[in-house]
Phi, psi and omega in degrees: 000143169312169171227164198287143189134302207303165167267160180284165199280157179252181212264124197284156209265153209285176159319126182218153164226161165290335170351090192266174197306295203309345208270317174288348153300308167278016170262323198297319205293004180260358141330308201267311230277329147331331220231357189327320188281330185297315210284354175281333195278333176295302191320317192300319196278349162313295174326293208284333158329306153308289189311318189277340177267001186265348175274008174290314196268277177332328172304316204287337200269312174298314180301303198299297145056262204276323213261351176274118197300126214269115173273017152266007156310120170272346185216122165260135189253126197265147155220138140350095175304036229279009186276300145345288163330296186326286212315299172304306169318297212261016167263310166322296206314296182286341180280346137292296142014288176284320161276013132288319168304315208280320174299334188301306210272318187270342175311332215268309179281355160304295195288334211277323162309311195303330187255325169288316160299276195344278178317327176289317195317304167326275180343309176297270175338325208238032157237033184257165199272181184309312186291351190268347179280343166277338175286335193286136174251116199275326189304305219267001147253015172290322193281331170322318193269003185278313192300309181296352157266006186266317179312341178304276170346290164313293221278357173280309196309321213260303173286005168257337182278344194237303202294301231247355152281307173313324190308308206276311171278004160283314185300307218294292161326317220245333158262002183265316182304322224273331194254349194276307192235203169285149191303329200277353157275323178301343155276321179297293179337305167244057138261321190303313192277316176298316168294317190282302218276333208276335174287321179266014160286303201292327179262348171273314172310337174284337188282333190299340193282348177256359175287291178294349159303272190323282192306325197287289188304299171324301172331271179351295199299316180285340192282303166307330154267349163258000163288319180279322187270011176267327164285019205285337189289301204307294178328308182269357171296306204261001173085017179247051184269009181274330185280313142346289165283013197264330190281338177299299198301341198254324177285321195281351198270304181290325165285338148326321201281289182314296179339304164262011174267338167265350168268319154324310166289338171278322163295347161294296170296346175271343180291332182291339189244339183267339179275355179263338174291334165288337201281332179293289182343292149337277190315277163340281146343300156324295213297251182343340179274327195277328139011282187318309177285345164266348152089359176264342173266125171279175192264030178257347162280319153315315201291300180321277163347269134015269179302332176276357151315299179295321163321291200289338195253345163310283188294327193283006155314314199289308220291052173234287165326303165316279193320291185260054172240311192295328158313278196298331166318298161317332179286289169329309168298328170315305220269324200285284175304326164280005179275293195288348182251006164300130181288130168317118156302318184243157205204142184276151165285135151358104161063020173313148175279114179308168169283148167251130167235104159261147196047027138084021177281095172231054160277131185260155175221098165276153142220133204034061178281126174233140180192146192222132149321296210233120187285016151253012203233078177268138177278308169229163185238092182043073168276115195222126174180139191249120154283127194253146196280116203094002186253186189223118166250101221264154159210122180258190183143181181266178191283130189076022153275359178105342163330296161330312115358256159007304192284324190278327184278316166319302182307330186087026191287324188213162190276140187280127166296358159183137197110190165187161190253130180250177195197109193027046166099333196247106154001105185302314172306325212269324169277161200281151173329318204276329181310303172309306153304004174268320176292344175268107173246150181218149177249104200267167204286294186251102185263139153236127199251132171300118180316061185243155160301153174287002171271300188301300173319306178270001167285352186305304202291020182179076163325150162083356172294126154308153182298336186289320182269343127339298193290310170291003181254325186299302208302273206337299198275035168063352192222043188263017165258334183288312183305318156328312187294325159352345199049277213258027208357256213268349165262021152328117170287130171299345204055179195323135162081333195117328193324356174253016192230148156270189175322250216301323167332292180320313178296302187298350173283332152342283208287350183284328172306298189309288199312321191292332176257008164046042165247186194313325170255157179239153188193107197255093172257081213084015223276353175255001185315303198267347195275137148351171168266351164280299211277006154278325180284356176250308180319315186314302176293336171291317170323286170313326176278347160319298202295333189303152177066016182209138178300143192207142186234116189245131172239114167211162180249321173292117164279015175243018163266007175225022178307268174314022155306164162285317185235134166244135179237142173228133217246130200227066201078027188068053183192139183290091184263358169191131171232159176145215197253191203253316200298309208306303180260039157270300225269346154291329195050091193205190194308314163293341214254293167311334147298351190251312180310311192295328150330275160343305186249355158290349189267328172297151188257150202262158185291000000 
């Protein structure tokens, strides 16, 4: 958080590629390409869609026509076309008609992308390694990824419903004109639509940079509001939500600010777009009245005329929007493709293996493992030591010795730079990741729980656990009397985070998750950290009797959850300054031996 004072931060610059629109276009399609037939049968319902509606104005001509009396008729005897009549209803009819069919047809395949990105992006995200996810600002890439699954959606919908049906009935007009009439309405026409299409190409690309300003600010704004309210106990610890909303408020003020400096500029272009579509309109109009009057023309042509004039300038009215929703889409959906193509930190080798513990070997061993966040900040230093399968290894220290570190390096969140870690003889790199971590279970120091039931929460660790192997995992970990207590028991909600559980509740539903998925290695990181001193001391045996028969790595700051480890290490700047028992190293008067004294008398009740 800022401190009051500080300038506002500036607007952090989004996901970019080199990418052109065209380049984001061939990445979708191979999306689309599953959907290949629909998308032939929407182009034919398309097709005939156009056709019927460009035959509407021709129908109108004949009809108008048919009802104009012949002036060397001395008497006009009018009769009812109904064949005519006929004719037009069902050409209106089908040009819904097919454009209900083509959406129809085409939805299955709109969505089925839309859910196929969607899903690798999941995917994706949460194979990315730990650092990119501590670096990561989640409001503002959940709206990235929202906006790029919405751009799917935009940009088929605006070019196959909007862009690629005007082509075809612009080509369709234009040949009815170029051959019905004299060449010079097919030049007014497309000169008017060349001059139209080529200004609102030119003013929406200039408008865009204030189109990515807005989404850039919009990002800024959602990032600052879902941080402070995922903070929300910090916010009311220190009193700041007036600073908060002021900082909520600075953002949403600069995105106003854009906001209407982009509506200035859309009014410009429509105006700019509407004067040119009247002056063709005229220009049209002119011709065909003077037709008339000159006798080459009927006023059914006029009317014709007209009306495909209104055909054509009805969509291309949008196409300053079409264009920059389809603009922004691509962008969006770019900022989408570039989430998904950032490289895995960890990454599985090439045809890697799971891990195997056959006859039940699940001794871990670093040897001389060195590893840094940061090469100017090294965390462990050669670091060398085995946990023996079934046995239990405890490591203490002050804080920022690197302890943690260990659990996160077990896990595989990040690679080490020298040395390496086995898991029953076998390198944690040459195998796949997922094994590894199948093999693990952990009671991390800050448990956070999904805004879920305490059922759903201790079933996380082993999906698919019966309510009974629930319920036997609450007793171990103590805390199925409390959840028994309940109004809704085991469908109690945690809310957000766990934040309706306390400390210590949260941990022990921790630890019931871990028992419940029972595997072979354990990793107690702090696991008693949040509890009173009774119920660490009932938990405690449960733990312990967990760990029998199972490898198991205890990080702790209280030295009296690790007195019975088989090993005790005491890791000091990242580097190992004393290992042995607990005896043993009492029996130093040494660095542990001083942590226990100092323990010892925070723990005396005072005089």
């Amino acid at each position: 958080m800022r401190h009051r004072g500080e300038s506002s931060p500036s607007v952090p610059e989004p996901a970019r590629s080199d990418r052109s629109d065209w380049a984001t276009l061939r990445r979708l399609l191979p999306y689309l390409w599953p959907y290949k037939w629909r998308v032939a049968a929407a182009l034919a319902f398309m097709i005939g869609a156009k056709v019927a509606n460009v035959g509407v104005p021709v129908l109108l001509k004949n009809l108008v026509d048919t009802m104009t009396p012949k002036p060397d008729m001395a008497t006009a005897l009018l009769v009812v076309p109904i064949g005519l009549l006929a004719a037009y209803g069902l050409l209106r009819f089908s040009t819904s008609l097919f454009g209900e069919l083509r959406e129809l047809v085409f939805a299955k395949a709109t969505e089925g992308a839309s859910r196929t990105i969607s899903l690798q992006v999941f995917r994706h995200l949460h194979a990315l390694s730990l650092r990119f996810h501590l670096e990561r600002q989640t409001g503002g890439m959940t709206r990235d990824i929202e906006r790029g699954t919405r751009g799917v959606h935009s940009l088929i919908s605006m070019s196959l419903y909007s862009i690629v049906p005007t082509i075809i009935e612009l080509v369709l007009v234009l040949t009815i004109l170029g051959v019905k009439f004299d060449a010079l309405f097919v030049w007014i026409t497309g000169a008017a639509l060349v001059l139209y299409i080529g200004f609102t190409v030119t003013v929406t690309e200039w408008r865009t940079q204030f189109r990515k300003t807005m989404n850039e600010l919009d990002s800024v704004a959602q990032s600052r509001a879902v941080d402070s309210l995922l903070n929300y106990e910090t916010v009311k610890y220190f009193n700041n939500e007036n600073f908060e909303a002021g900082r909520y408020d600075a953002s949403l003020d600069r995105y106003r600010k854009a906001a209407i400096k982009s509506q200035r500029t859309l009014s410009m272009l429509n105006t700019g777009q509407q004067l040119l579509i009247a002056i063709s309109l005229v220009l049209m109009l002119w011709r065909a009245t003077s037709g008339v009057v000159e006798g080459r023309m009927t006023l059914g042509d006029l009317v014709m005329v007209n009306a495909f004039m209104i055909q054509l300038y009805i969509p291309l009215n949008f196409l300053g929007v079409i264009y920059r929703e389809i603009k922004q889409s691509l962008t969006d959906l770019d900022k989408m493709f570039v989430l998904m193509e950032k490289d895995r930190e960890i990454q599985d080798a090439p045809d890697a293996p799971p891990l195997s513990l056959a006859g039940g070997d699940a001794t871990v061993r670093f040897e001389n493992v060195s590893f840094a966040y940061d090469p100017s900040r090294p965390i462990l230093k050669h670091v060398s030591f085995e946990i023996p399968a079934g046995k239990t290894v405890a490591v203490v220290g002050p804080s920022g010795s690197g302890k943690s570190t260990l659990a996160r390096l077990l896990y595989r969140f990040y690679d080490i730079q020298d040395g390496r870690i086995t898991i029953g003889g076998q390198d944690i790199r040459s195998v796949t990741q997922a094994s590894v971590r199948a093999s693990i279970g952990i009671v991390p120091q800050d448990t956070v729980l999904f805004n879920d039931t305490v059922e759903y929460n201790i079933a996380y660790g082993r999906p698919g656990a019966s309510h009974d192997e629930v319920v036997a995992a609450a007793q171990a970990a103590r805390i199925h009397d409390f959840i028994a207590a309940t109004p809704k028991g085991y469908e109690t909600p945690v809310g957000e985070r766990g934040l309706k559980l306390s400390g210590g509740e949260k941990q022990r539903v921790a630890i019931a998750r871990t028992l419940l998925k029972n595997p072979p290695i354990v990793i107690f990181d702090e696991a008693t950290s949040a509890l009173d001193s009774a119920n660490e001391r009932a938990i405690q045996s449960e733990l312990q009797r967990t760990a029998q028969n199972k490898t198991t790595l205890v990080i702790a700051h209280r030295l009296s959850t690790v007195v019975d480890a088989h090993e005790i290490l005491v890791l000091e700047s990242g580097v190992i300054v004393e290992r042995g028992t607990h005896a043993e190293l009492l029996a130093m008067q040494a660095r542990y031996a001083q942590m226990w004294a100092m323990q010892k008398i925070e723990a005396s009740p005072a005089l």
